[in-house]
N, C-alpha and C positions, 0 to 999 in steps of 0.2 A: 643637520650638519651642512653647512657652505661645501660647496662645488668648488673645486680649485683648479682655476683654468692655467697653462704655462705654455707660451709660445713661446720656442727655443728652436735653436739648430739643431739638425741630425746628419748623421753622418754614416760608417760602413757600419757600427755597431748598432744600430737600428733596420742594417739591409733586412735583417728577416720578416721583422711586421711591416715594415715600408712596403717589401714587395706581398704582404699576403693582402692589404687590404688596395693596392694596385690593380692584382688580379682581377679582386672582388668586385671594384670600380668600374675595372674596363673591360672586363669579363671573358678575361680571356687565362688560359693555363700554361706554366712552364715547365718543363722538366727541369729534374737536377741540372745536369748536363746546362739546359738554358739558361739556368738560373746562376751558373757557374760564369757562364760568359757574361752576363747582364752585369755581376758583379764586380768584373773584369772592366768593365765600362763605369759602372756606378761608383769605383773606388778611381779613375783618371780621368773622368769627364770635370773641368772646370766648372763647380755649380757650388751655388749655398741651398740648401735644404732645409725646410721650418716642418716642424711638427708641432699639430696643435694635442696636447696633452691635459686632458680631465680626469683628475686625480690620479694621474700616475698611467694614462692609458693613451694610447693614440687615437685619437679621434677624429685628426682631419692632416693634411700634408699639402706639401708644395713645394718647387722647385725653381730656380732662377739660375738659367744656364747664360754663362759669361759668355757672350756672344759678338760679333761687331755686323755691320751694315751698312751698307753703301744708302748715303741721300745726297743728291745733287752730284755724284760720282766721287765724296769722299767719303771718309772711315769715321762712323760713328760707334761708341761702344753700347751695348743692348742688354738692354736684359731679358730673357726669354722665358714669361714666367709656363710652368711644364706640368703635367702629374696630378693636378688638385683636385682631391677626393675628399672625401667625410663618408665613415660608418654611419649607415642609415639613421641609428637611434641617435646620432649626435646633429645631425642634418639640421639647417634653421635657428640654428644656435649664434650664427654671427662669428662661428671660428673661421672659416676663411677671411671673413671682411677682415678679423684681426691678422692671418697672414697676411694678407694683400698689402696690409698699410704701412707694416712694419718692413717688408718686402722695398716697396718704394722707398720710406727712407733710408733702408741701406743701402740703395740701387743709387741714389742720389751722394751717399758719402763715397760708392767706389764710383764716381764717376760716368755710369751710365745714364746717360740721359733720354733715352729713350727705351721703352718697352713693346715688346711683341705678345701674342697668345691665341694660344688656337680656341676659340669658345665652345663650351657645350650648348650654351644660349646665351647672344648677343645685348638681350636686353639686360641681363644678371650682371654681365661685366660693363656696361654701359654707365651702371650706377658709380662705378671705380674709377671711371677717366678713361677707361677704353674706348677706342671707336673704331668701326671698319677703316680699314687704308687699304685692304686690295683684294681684288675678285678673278677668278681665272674663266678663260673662254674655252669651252669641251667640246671639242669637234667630234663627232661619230660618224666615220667616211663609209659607205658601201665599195667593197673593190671597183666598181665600174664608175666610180666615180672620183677615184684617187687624182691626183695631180699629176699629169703626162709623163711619162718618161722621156727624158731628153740625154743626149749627148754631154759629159763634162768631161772637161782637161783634166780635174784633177786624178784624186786617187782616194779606196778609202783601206781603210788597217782597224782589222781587230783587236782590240785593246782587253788585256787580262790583268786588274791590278798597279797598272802604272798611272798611280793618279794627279803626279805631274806635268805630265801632258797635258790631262784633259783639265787639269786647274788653271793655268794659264790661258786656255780659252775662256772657261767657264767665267775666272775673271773678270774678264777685257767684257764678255757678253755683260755680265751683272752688275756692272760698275753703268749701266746706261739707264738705268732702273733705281726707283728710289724703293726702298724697304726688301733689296735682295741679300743674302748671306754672304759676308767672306766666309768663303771656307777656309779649315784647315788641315793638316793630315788625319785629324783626329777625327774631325767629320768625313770625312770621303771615308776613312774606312769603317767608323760603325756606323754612320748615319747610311751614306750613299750605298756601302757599298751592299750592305746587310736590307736596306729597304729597297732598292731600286736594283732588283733582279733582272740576268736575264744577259743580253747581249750587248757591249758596246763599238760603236764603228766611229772610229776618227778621221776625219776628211782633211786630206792636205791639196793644196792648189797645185797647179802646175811647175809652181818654183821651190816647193818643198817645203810649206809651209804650212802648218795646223791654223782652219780656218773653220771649225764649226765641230760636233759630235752628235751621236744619237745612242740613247741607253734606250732598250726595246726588249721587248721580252712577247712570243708569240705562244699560246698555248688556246687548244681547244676551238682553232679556226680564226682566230682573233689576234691583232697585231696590237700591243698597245703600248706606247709608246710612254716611257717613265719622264725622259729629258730630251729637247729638242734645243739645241745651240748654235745658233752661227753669225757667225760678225759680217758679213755682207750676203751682200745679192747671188752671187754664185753659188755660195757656200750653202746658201737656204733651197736652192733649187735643185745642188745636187745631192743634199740628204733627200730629201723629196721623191728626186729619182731612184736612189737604193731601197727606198723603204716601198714605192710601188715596184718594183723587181719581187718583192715578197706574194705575189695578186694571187700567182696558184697554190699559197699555202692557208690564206686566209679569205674570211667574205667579210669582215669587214674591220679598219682601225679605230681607235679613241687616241684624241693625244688633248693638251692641256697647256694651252698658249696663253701669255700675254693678253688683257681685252684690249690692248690696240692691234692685235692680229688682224690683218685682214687676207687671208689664203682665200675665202669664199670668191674673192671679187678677180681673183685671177683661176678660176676654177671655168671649165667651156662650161661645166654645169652648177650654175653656185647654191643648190639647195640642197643642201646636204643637215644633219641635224648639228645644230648649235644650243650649248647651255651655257649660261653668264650663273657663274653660283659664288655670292660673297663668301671671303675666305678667310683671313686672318685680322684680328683690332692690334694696332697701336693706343700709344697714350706718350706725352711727353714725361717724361719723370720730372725732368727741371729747366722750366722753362729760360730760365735766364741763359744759366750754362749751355742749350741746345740752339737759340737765337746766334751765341756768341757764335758757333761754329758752322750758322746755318750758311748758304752764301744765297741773295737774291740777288735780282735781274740788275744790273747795272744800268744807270741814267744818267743823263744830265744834268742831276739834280740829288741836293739831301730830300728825306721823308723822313716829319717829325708824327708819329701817326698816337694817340693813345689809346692799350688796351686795358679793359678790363676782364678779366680773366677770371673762370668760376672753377675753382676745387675743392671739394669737400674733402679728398684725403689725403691732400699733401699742401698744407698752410702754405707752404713757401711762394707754391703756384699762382695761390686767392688773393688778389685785390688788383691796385692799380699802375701800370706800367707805363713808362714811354717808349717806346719804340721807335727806334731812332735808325736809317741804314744810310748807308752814304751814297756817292756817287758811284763809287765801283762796286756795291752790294752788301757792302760788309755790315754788320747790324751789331747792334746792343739791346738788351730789353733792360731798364731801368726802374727798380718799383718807384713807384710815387707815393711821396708822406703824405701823411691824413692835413697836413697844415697847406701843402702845395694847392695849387690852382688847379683844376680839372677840365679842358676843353671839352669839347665835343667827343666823345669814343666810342668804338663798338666794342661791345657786350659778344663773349660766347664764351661757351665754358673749355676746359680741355680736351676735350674729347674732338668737337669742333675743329680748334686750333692746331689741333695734330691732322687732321686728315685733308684740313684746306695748307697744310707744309709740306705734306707730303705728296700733292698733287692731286690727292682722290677725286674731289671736290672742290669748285668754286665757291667763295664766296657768294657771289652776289647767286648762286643756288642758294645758298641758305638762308641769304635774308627772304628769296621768294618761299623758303619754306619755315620763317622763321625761329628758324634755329639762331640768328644772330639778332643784335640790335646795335642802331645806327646809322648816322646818316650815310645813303647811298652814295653821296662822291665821295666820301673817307672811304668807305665798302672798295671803290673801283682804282680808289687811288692805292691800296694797299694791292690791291689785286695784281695790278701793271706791274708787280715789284717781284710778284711769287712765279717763280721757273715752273714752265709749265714740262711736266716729266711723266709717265708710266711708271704706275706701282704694280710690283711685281717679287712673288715670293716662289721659286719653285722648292719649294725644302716645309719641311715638318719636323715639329717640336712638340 
């Protein structure tokens, strides 16, 4: 008897096996009670749900939370693919790769042109167009070695609930960042508020202004810090300061900056433990549509550049483009017909092309790691045109 596979949406009348074989994936258990809230969430979180069903059974799931994203400091819309599991005995079967692909083409009809995902293993999704775009730096401070306490103007306020406030900063911070989260009420209170326990302090300057926060939560001697936010120099130094006030409760902090952090280098004593751990892959969904909206370096000059472009799971991506930006940055990617002329191009597949847009990575890295092909002045001339930015996610999906 044939196996009868069907990739389909699911929705609240599937929450029960959704969440048993969740559990079972991520190994972890909920009460009623929990499961009451989660579905509370699961029935108003903006998402499409696919379940891969073999003969009538669930066998593997996944999720794509409507999402948006700051690149180059404007609003991209995302897909955030979430949740992707498979029952053991179904494992190896190629039902995800069938979510996955089906995923991107509806991600590319609603618009999303760009995709996020937190991997279980980087090389699995690497085959799908994923690629790393950003890595966080993990401080581990011994209290004798925290960052001085100094004198500030301002003032700080403990915050319960009012996520207003701390949006507005949080904004203005993540809008400087390419691949960070808009948020919205809906995230600050089941995302932020339910994962990032603990305590929050809102710092206002001396004119009455909200210029930075810190979510912290201290337990068992340890100070660890969930979000660190501030839009200037004062602002960074006098969180800094309240969080060493805490020295007689704790022996030592962890917090999770930016990797253009640099705190070590203004430290009297800068060795303290540091970890660089890659974190989250991008992929472009559509590359045309995400070019149109990209904005690069403005010149004195157009750039007629041509790409060649590799995907295996979304046609629209695979072949051959021109890329065109102008003088004030603004671009087009245009496919090229099979009858058109082909100059000179570089060659790299999607994967590539999203994390050298996204700032991760240079080019002319990759050609020395051959990850790309083509001539090296096309390589430097494309390069001059890409905004050089910090990718940065502090949020989980």
């Amino acid at each position: 008897m044939e196996t009868r596979i069907v990739i389909k949406h699911t929705d609240v009348e599937q929450f029960n096996e959704s969440m048993a074989l969740s559990q079972f994936a991520f190994q972890y258990e909920r009460s009623a009670a929990e499961l009451e809230q989660t579905k509370e969430q699961y029935e108003s979180e903006p998402t499409v749900r696919y379940g891969a069903y073999v003969d009538n059974q669930l066998a593997a799931q996944a999720a794509v939370l409507r999402l948006k994203t700051y690149i180059g400091g404007k609003v991209f819309d995302m897909g955030g693919v979430a949740g992707v599991a498979t029952w053991p005995e179904y494992r190896r079967q190629g039902l995800v790769a069938q979510i996955l692909v089906q995923s991107l083409l509806e991600m590319k009809e609603n618009g999303q042109t760009v995709s996020f995902l937190h991997p279980f293993s980087f090389s699995f999704y690497r085959k799908f167009g994923w690629e790393t775009y950003t890595e966080h730096k993990t401080y581990t401070i011994k209290t004798d070695m925290l960052p001085a306490r100094i004198a500030y103007e301002g003032r700080f306020e403990r915050i319960t609930g009012n996520y207003g406030l701390l949006n507005d900063v949080y904004q203005a911070y993540a809008s400087q960042f390419n691949g960070s989260l808009v948020r919205d009420d809906f995230w600050w209170k089941y995302r932020i508020n339910r994962r990032k326990t603990g305590q929050t302090a809102l710092y206002y300057d001396k004119s009455g202004a909200a210029q930075g926060y810190v979510i912290y939560e201290v337990k068992n001697s340890r100070l660890t810090v969930h979000e660190f936010v501030h839009l200037n120099e004062p602002a960074r130094a006098a969180i800094w300061s309240f969080l060493a006030q805490h020295d007689s409760m704790i022996e030592e902090l962890t917090i999770k900056m930016p990797s253009n952090d640099r705190l070590p280098y203004l430290l009297s004593n800068p060795r303290i433990k540091q970890e660089i751990t890659p974190y989250f892959m991008a992929r472009i969904v559509d590359a045309e549509a995400f070019v149109s909206q990209y904005d690069f370096k403005a010149a004195d000059h157009a750039d007629d550049i041509h790409i060649q472009l590799i995907d295996a799971q979304a046609p629209w991506n695979n072949g051959h483009f021109l890329l065109h930006i102008d003088a004030s940055g603004k671009a087009s990617l245009r496919r090229k017909d099979d009858s058109e002329k082909i100059d000179e191009a570089i060659k790299l597949d999607i994967g590539s092309f999203t994390s050298v847009l996204f700032g991760y990575i240079q080019l002319e890295q990759l050609a020395q790691f051959a990850r790309i092909e083509g001539d090296i002045g096309l390589v430097k001339r494309l390069q001059s045109r890409i905004p050089e930015r910090t990718t940065y996610l502090p949020d989980f999906f």
